[in-house]
N, C-alpha and C positions, 0 to 999 in steps of 0.2 A: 491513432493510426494515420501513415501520412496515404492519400492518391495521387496516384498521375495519372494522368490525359495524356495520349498523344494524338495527335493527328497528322495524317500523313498529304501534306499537298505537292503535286507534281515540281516537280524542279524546274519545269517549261513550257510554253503554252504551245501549242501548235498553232503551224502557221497557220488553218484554218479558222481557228477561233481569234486568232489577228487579225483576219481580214474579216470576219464577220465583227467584231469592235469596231473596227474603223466604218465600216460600212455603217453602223446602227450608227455610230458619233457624226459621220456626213450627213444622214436623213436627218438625225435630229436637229443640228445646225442649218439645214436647208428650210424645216417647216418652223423654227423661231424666227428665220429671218425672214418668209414669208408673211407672219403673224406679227411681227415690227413692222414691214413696209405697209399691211393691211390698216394699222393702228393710225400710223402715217398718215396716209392717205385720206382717212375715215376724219381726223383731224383739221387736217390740210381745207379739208372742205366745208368745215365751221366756221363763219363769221368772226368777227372779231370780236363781238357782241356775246355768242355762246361762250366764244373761247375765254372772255372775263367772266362768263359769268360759272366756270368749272374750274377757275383761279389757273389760266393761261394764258398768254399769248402766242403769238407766232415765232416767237424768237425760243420758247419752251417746246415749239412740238417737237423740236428730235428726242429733247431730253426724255420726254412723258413716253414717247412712242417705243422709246428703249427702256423705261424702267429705271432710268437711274437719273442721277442729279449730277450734273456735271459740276468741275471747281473752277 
């Protein structure tokens, strides 16, 4: 015997659930880029001394503070 499923989703979103997306994706991008500059910062303020000894230097802190590895 075969099944089907359907399921029914809107064909459109309202505009208010557009702007509350956009809105939740600003906040979210606002408090990572908060949470990168704090990373920065917190960095920045390390010795050159610490910063080898956590396998860094100063020429690496953007990279680290972003999370990524640059090419």
């Amino acid at each position: 015997m075969a099944h089907v499923t359907t399921f029914s989703t809107p064909a459109h979103t309202s505009v208010f659930a557009s702007i509350v997306s956009a809105f939740s994706a600003a906040v979210s991008a606002f408090k990572e880029a908060r949470a990168i500059e704090a990373t920065y910062t917190k960095l920045s303020a390390l010795s050159d001394r610490e910063l080898a000894d956590i396998g860094l230097n100063r020429g690496s802190i953007y990279e680290a503070a972003m999370g990524t590895k640059l090419k």
